[in-house]
N, C-alpha and C positions, 0 to 999 in steps of 0.2 A: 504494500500500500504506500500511495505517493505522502510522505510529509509535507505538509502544510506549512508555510513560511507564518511567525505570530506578527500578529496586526501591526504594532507597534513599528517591526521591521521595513513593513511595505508603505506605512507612511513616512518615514524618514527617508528609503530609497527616495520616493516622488520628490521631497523636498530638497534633496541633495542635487534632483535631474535640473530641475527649475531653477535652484541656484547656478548649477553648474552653465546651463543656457543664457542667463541670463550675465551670469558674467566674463564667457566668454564665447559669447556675438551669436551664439545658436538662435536663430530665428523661424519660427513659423514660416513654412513655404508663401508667399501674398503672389496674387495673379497678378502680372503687368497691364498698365490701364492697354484698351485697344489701340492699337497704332493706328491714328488719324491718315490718313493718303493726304497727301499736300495738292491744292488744285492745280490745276495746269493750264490753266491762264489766271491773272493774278489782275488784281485792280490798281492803276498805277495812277499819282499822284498829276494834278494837273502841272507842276512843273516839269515832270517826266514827260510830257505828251510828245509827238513826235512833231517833226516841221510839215502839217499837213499841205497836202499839194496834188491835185491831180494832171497828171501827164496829157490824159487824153481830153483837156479841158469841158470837164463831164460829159462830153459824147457818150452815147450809150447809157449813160446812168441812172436817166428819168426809167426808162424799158425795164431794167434791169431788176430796178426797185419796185416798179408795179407787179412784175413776177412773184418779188414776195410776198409784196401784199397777197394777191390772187390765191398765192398759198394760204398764209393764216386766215383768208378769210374764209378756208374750208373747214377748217378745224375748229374745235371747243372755241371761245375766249376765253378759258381758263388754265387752257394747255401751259404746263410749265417750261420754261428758258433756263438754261443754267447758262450762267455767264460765273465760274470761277465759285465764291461760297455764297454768290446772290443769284435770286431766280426772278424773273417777270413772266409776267404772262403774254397770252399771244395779243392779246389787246392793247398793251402798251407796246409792244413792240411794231403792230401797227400804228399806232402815234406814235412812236420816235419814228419811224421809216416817213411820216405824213409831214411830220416838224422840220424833217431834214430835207426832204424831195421841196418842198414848197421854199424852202430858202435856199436851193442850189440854182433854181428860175432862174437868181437872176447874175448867174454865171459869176460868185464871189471873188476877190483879191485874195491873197494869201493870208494878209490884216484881218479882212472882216470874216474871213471862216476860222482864223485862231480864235478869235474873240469869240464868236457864237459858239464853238463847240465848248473853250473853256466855262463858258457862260451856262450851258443847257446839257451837256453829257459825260456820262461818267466812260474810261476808257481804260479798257483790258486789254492784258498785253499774253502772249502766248510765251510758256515756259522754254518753247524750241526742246532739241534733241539732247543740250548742253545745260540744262536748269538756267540759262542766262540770255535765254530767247532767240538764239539761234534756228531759225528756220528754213531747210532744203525746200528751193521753189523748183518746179518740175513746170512742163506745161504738157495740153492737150489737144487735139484739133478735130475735126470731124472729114475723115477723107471720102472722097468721091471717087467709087470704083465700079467698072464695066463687069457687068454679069447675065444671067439668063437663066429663066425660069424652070430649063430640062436643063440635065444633064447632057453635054457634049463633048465628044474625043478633044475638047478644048478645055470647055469652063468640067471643069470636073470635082471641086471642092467645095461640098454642101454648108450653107448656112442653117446652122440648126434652128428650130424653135424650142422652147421649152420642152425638155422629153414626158411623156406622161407619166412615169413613174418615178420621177423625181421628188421626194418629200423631202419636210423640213418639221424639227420639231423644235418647238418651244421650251427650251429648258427650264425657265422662270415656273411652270405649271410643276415641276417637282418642286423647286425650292426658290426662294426667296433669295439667294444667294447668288444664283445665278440669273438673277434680273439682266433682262438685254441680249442673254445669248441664246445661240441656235447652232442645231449641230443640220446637214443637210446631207443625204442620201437615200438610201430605197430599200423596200422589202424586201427582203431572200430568205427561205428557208426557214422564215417562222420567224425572222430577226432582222435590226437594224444593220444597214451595213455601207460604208464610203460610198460615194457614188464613183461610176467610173471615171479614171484621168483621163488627159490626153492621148495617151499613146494608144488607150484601150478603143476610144470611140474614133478617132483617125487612123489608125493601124488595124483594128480588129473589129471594126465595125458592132460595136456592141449596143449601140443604139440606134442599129440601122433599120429596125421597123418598132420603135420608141417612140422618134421625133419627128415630126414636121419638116420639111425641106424648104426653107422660105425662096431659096435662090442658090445660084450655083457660082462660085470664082475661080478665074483661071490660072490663081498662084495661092499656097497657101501660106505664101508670108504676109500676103495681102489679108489673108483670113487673121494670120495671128494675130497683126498691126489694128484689124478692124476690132476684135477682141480686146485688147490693150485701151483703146480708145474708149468703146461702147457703146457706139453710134456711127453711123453713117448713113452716104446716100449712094446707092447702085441705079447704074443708068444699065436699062433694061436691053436686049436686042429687038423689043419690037416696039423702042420709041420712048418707055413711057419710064419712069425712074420710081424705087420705093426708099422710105426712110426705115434703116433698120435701128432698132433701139433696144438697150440689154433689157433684158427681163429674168434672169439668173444664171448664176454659176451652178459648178458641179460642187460645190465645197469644200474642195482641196485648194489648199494655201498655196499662193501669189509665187514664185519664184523668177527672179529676175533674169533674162538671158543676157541681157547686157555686163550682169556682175558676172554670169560663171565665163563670158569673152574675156574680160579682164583679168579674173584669177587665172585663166588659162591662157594667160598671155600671146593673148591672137589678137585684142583691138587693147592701146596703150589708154590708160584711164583719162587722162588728159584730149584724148581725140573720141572719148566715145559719145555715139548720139545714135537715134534710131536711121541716120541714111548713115550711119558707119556699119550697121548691125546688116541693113539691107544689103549694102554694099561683100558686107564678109559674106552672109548666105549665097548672091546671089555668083561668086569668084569659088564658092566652095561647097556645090548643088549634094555632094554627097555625105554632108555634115549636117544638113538642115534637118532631119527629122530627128536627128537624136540633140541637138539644140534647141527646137523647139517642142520638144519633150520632157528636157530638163523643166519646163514650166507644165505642173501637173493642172494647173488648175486652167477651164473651160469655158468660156462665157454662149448661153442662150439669148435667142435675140428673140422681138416680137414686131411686128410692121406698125410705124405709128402713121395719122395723117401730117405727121409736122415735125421739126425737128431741128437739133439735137433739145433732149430733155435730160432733166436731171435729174437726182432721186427725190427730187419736189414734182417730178411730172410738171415742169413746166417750162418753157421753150429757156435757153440756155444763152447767154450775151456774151457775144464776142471780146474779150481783154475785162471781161465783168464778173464772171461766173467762176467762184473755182469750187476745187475739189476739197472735201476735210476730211477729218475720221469724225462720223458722224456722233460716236459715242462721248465724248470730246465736248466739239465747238457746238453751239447753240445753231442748229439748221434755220434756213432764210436767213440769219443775219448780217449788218451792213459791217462792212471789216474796211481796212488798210492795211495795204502792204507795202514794202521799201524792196527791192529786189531791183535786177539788173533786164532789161530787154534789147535784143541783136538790133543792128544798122547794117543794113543791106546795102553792097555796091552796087553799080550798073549792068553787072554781070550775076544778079541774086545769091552772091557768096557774102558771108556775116564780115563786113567790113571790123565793126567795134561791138562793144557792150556798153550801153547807158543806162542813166539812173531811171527806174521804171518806179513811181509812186503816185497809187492813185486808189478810190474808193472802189470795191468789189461786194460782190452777196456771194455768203454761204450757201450755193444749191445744188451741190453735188458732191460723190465720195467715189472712194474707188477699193479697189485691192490692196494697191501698194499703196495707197494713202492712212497710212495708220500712224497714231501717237502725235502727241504735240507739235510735233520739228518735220511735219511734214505738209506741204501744200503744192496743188496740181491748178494752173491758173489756162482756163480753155479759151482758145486762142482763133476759135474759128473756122475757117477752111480756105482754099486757097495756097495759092505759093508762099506769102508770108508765113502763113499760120502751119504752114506744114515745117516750115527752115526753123520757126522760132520753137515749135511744140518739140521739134525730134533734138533740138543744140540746149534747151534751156536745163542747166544743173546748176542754180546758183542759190547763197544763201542771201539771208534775209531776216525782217520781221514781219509780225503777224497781229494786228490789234483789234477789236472789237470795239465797236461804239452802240450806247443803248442811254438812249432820254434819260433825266434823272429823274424820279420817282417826282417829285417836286416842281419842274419844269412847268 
């Protein structure tokens, strides 16, 4: 039979632990408070404000702004904005967009737009890649490409639509944790599972009686670049031309063909652009699938009547419109940016880089557009828009302007 320790014993042990804890530094395990996330655009003092200026002497900017209006005036007015650790709603954001359009009329000085903004708006600044507001500006364009409606011993690479078995689920519906995300692929075998890459559905035909066929191209770098973009316009063989426009990916993450050029030291970082990428595919025909391969992820297109749009679904402004990570920046709203834009010679080769600063809207996002320190500024179509969208790797800043509560 086990002995029993007397009483006396096991309260002196306690009182010996206690002393002994407490004099030397034995502490209670305590939970560490939660670690706050720092926001990632920050509100920055009116003498911070930057030397506002626009470039293209508000050209395009009234359009640009009514676009966002058009947006929030489909949504709640109670929808929330996050701008940093304050939020507005959609309804003031239509009155600051309203306070600002009405005093650009009348085509301002430099004087009188510091003045009224210092006067009437509070101004956030993006934390960039670097926590000190460094921002990679990228650009975009919408290219114009020859195609046809069948398949031809020519045009031979399908524009997909949306494949029918393509799903997406909502992850927030498990948990609250995972507010915002979505994972995206298809049923198999009683289970969720990736949808297929690149190589699977261009190589292996695995969603060749899945999808839709909007249209047929007779190069598939042309396919890829349309893809990259997210829009475009195909001018038909029997005359008539359609606007294609993304309507979803395969779910597989964005990889860049231009970084793995570079790591593999085939195009020098300093020369690369997308007419350098065209140029190495089209010098080096039996590298190209397994290049554009290396990028797993797919983009689905859908036929709009107008175009280019953005993921506001609504028509897109040329040097107006850029691209964010939507989970990030406050969508529709009016920004500034400081960044550099090309000077073409006579001969359409990028003579210089100039200072490019002017006001833009938040109306669209992309793949590669993720985190702070990144932004895609869509540039149009045409010759310029195609030299500036494939050469633009420059950094920059990134601000947000939004009424003040008071104004």
């Amino acid at each position: 039979m086990k002995q029993k320790m007397p009483r006396r014993y096991i309260t002196a042990f306690f009182i010996c632990v206690i002393f002994t804890c407490l004099a030397g530094g034995c502490a209670v395990p305590v939970k560490p408070p939660p670690v706050i996330p720092k926001p990632e655009i920050v509100k920055i003092t009116p003498f911070d404000y930057p030397e506002f200026y626009d470039d293209m002497a508000y050209d395009g900017l009234e359009y640009a702004i009514l676009q966002s209006i058009a947006y929030l005036n489909k949504i709640p007015p109670d929808r929330k904005f996050r701008f940093g650790n304050d939020t507005f709603n959609a309804s003031h954001m239509i009155r600051s967009m309203n306070h600002f359009l009405n005093f650009i009329q009348i085509k301002p000085t430099k004087k009188s737009l510091k003045k009224f903004l210092k006067t009437n708006y509070l101004v956030y600044r993006s934390i960039g890649h670097d926590q000190k507001g460094k921002v990679l500006f990228t650009g975009y364009y919408e290219p114009h490409l020859r195609g046809t409606l069948k398949k031809t011993a020519e045009y031979r690479y399908p524009v997909y639509a949306r494949p029918s078995d393509l799903a997406s689920i909502d992850l927030s519906s498990f948990s609250s944790k995972f507010k915002g995300e979505k994972i995206i692929g298809r049923y198999a075998n009683s289970t969720f599972m990736p949808y297929f890459d690149r190589g699977e559905i261009e190589r292996e035909g695995a969603i060749e009686n899945r999808a839709e066929k909007i249209a047929w191209l007779r190069d598939p770098v042309d396919l890829f670049f349309l893809q990259v973009q997210g829009s475009g316009r195909i001018y038909l063989d029997n005359g008539t031309s359609i606007n294609v426009h993304y309507h979803a990916t395969n779910g597989r993450p964005y990889r860049s063909i231009g970084k793995l050029l570079i790591e593999e030291e085939k195009i020098p970082r300093s020369q690369m652009s997308m007419q350098k990428i065209r140029a190495y595919l089209r010098e080096h025909p039996e590298e190209t699938e397994a290049i554009l391969d290396y990028n797993p992820s797919y983009v689905f297109f859908k036929i709009e009547k107008d175009g280019p749009l953005g993921c506001l679904e609504v028509k897109l402004t040329p040097g107006r419109s850029v691209a964010l990570d939507r989970r990030i920046f406050p969508l529709s709203a009016l920004a500034f940016i400081k960044t550099k834009k090309p000077v073409l010679d006579g001969d359409g080769n990028i003579h210089n880089w100039t200072d490019l600063r002017r006001f833009v809207l938040n109306q669209d996002t992309g793949g590669a557009i993720q985190g702070p320190g990144r932004a895609d500024l869509f540039w149009g179509n045409g010759t310029y828009a195609e030299i500036a969208a494939g050469h633009m790797q420059h950094p920059g800043t990134l601000y947000f302007l939004i009424l003040k509560p008071d104004a």
